[in-house]
C-alpha positions as CSV (number, residue, x, y, z in Angstrom):
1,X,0.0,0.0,0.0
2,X,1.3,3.5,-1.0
3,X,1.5,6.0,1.8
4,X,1.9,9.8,1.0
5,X,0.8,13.0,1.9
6,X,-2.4,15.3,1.4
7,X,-1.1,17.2,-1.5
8,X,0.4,13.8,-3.0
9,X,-3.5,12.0,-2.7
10,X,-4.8,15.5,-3.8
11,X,-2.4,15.7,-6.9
12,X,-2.9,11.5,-7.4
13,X,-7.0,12.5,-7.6
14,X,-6.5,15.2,-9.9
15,X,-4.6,12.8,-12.1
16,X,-7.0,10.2,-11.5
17,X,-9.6,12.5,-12.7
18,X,-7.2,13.4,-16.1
19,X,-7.9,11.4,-19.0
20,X,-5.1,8.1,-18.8
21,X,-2.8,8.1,-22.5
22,X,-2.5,5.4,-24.6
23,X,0.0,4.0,-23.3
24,X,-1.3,4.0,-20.1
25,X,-5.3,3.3,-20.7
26,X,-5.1,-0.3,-20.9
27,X,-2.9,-0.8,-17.7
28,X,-5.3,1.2,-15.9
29,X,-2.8,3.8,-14.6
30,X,-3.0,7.8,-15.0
31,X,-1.6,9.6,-17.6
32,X,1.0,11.5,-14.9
33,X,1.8,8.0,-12.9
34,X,4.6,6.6,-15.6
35,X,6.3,10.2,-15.0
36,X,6.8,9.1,-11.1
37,X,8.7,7.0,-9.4
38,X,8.0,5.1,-6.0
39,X,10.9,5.1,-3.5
40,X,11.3,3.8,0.1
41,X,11.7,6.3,2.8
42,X,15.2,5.8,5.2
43,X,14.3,8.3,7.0
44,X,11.6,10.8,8.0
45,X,11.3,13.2,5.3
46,X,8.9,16.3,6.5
47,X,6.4,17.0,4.0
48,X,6.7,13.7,2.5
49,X,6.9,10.7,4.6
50,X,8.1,9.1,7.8
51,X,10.8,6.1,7.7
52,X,10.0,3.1,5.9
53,X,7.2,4.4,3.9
54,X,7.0,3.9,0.4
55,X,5.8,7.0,-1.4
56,X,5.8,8.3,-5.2
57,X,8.0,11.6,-6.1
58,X,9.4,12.8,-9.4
59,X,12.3,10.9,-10.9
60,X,14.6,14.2,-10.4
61,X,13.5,14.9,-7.1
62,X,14.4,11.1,-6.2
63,X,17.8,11.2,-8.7
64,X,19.0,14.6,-7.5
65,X,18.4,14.2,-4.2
66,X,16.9,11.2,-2.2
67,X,19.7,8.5,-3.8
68,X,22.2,10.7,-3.6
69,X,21.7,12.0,0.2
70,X,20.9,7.9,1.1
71,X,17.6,9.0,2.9
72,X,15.3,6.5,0.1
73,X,16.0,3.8,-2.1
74,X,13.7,2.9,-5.2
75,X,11.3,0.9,-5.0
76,X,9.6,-1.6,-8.0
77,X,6.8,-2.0,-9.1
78,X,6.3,-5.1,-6.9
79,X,7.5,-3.0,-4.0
80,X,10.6,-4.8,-4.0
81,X,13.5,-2.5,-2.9
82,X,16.0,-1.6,-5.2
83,X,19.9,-1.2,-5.1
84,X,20.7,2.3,-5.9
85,X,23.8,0.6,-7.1
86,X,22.0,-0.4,-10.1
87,X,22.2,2.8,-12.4
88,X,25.9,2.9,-11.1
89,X,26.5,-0.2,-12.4
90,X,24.3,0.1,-15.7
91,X,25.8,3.5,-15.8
92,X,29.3,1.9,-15.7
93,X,28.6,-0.8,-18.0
94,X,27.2,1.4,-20.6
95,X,30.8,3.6,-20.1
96,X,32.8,0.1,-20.1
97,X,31.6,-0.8,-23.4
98,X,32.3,3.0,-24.6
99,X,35.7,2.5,-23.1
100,X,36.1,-1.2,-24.9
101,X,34.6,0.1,-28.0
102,X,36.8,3.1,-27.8
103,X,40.0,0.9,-27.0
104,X,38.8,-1.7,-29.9
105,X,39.2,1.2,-32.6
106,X,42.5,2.4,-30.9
107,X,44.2,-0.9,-31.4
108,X,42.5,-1.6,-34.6
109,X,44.3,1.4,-36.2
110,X,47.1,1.1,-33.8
111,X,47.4,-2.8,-36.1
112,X,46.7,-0.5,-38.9
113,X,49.5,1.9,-38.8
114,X,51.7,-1.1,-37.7
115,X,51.0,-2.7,-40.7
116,X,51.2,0.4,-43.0
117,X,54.7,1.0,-41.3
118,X,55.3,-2.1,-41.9
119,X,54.6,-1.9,-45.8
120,X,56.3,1.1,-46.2
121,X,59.7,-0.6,-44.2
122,X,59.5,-3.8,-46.9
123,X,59.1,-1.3,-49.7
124,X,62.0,1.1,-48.4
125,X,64.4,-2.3,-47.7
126,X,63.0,-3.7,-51.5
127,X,63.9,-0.5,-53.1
128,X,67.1,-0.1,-51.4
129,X,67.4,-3.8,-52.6
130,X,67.5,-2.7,-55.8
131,X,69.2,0.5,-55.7
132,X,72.1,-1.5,-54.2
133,X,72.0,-4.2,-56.9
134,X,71.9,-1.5,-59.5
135,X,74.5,-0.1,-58.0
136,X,76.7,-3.5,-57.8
137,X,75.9,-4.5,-61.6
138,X,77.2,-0.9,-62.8
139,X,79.7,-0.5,-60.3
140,X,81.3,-4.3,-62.2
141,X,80.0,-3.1,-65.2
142,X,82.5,-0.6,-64.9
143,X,85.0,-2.2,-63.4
144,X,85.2,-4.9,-66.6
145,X,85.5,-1.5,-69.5
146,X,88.4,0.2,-66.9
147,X,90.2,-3.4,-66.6
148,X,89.6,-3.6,-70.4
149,X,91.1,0.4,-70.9
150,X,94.3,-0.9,-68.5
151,X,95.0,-4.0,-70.4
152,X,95.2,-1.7,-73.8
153,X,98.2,-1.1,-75.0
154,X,99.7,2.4,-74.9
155,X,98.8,5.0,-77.1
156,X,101.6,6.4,-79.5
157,X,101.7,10.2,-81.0
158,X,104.7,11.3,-83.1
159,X,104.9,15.3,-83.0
160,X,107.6,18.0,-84.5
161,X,109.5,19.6,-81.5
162,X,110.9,22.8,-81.4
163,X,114.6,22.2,-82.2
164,X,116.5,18.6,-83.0
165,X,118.2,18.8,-79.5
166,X,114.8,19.7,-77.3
167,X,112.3,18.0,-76.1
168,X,110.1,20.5,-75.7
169,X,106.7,19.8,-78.8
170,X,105.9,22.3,-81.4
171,X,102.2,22.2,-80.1
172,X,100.8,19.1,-77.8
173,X,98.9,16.5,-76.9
174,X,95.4,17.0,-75.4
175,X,93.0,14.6,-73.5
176,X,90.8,14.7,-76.8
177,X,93.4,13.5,-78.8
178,X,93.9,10.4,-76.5
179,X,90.3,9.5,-76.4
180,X,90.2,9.7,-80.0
181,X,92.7,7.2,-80.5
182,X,90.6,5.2,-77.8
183,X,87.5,5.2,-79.5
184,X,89.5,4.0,-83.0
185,X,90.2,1.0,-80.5
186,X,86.7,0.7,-79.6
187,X,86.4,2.1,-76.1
188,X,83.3,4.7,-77.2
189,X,81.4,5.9,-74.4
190,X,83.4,8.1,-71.9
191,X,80.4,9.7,-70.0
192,X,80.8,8.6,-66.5
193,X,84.2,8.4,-66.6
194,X,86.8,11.5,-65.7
195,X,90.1,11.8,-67.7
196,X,93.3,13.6,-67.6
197,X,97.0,13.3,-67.3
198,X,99.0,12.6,-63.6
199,X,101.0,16.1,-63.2
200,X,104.0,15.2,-63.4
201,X,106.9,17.6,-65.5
202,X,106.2,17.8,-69.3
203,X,102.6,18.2,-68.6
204,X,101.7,22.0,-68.7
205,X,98.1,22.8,-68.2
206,X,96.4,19.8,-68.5
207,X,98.2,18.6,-72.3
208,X,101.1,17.3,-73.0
209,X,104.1,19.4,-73.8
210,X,107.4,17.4,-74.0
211,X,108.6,13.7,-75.7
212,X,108.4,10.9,-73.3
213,X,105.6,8.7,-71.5
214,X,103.1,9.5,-69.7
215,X,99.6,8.5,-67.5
216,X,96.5,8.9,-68.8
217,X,94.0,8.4,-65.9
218,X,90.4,7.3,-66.7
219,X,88.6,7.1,-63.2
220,X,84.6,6.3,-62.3
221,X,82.6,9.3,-61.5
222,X,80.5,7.0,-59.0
223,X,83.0,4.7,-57.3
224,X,86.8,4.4,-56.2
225,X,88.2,2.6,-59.8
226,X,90.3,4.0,-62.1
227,X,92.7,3.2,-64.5
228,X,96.1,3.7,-66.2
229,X,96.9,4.0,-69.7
230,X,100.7,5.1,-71.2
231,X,100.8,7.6,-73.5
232,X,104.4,8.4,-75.6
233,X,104.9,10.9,-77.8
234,X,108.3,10.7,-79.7
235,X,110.4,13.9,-81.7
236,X,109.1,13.8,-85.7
237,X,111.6,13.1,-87.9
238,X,110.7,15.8,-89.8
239,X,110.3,18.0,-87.2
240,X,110.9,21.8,-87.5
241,X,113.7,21.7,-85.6
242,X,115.5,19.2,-87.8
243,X,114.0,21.3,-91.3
244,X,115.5,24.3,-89.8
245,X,118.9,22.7,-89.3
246,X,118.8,20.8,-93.3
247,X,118.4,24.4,-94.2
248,X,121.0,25.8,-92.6
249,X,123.5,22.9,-93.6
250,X,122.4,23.1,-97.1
251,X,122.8,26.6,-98.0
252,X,126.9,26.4,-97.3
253,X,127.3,23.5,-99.6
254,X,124.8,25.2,-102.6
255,X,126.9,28.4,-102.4
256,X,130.5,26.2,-102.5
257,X,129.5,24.3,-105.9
258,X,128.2,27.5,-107.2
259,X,131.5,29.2,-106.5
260,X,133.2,25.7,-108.1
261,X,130.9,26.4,-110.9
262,X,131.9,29.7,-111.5
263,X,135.5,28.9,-111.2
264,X,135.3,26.7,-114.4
265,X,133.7,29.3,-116.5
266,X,136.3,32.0,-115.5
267,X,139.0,29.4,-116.7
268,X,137.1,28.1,-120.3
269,X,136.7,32.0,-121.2
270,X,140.6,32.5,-120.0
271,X,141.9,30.0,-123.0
């Protein structure tokens, strides 16, 4: 049995005499009596109640301020008391399976960025893979054309010097000129590869300018090869040098016979 106040059986009349709803109309309750809850009094509560009666207030007045203060507890509809601790726990529940839910999703793309970390690691090791075999096959292909350029035998270049007795050229020998007597020899592309003469004496700015041998360095642009091929340039035997001095020789001996020469005619014209 429900025990309340005056105001409470005057306000349950008024109900009583308000039309029930739809939802209500068939279970033979008020329209206002699924808005209220009953709770059970643990104390006396003036206005309302004394302890250990069961009466029906609002479901805010009860949440907000009965539960919480511990001076009711609810009470069902079969006047059975109920554990406050329910909503906590439902209430808890309800944030335990947010809390899963959210953790589910965190490790799922936690996984997820593992895996795309993961992909991206294989690709950069696959294409490093590559690079590096890339690397290896031109670093041998190389390797074989500057063994090939060190095995060749060395390049010969006759020029004129500037007397018979130096060894100083008329002119010289450039880089161009050996790679042009390389490529007659079948050694065509020169691309990746750096050229030039070891300083040493007879080589003035970057050519040759003297008789002798001499290194002609072809290294790899990419990697620590290189290799050596000799280069001689001897004296011309017609070199100016040697012109000059026929000249010089000659012009003596021309001048004697024509003196000889005129000698004879002075004599024939004599007798």
């Amino acid at each position: 049995m429900l025990l309340g106040t005056s105001s409470q059986l005057l306000g349950t009349a008024r109900a009583a005499a308000r039309p029930a709803c739809a939802a209500c109309r068939g279970a033979g309750q008020q329209r206002s009596a699924h808005k209220l809850v009953q709770v059970k009094l643990l104390e006396d509560l003036p206005g309302r109640g004394v302890k250990g009666s069961t009466i029906i207030v609002s479901p805010g007045f009860a949440r907000n301020t009965l539960i919480p203060k511990r001076k009711a507890l609810y009470v069902n509809r079969h006047g059975e008391v109920v554990s406050p601790l329910r909503d906590i726990l439902r209430q808890n529940a309800e944030k335990l399976l947010l809390l899963n839910d959210g953790l589910r999703r965190e490790e799922e793309q936690r996984k997820d960025r593992e895996a795309k970390a993961a992909l991206e690691q294989m690709s950069r090791v696959a294409t490093s893979a590559r690079r590096t075999d890339q690397q290896a096959a031109l670093r041998e292909a190389e390797k074989t054309r500057l063994a090939r350029l060190a095995r060749t035998p060395a390049v010969l270049f006759s020029r004129l010097t500037i007397s018979p007795t130096s060894s100083d050229l008329f002119g010289s020998v450039s880089t161009g000129d050996v790679l042009s007597e390389l490529r007659e020899r079948g050694f065509q592309d020169f691309s990746h590869l750096r050229t030039a003469f070891r300083e040493e004496e007879g080589i003035v700015n970057g050519r040759i300018k003297a008789t002798g041998t001499f290194d002609f360095v072809i290294s790899s642009r990419n990697f620590d090869e290189e290799a050596v091929v000799k280069v001689t340039v001897a004296k011309d035997e017609g070199s100016l040098g040697m012109k000059l001095a026929a000249g010089a020789t000659k012009e003596p001996q021309v001048a004697e016979e024509t003196k000889v020469v005129e000698a004879e005619i002075k004599a024939e014209e004599k007798q």
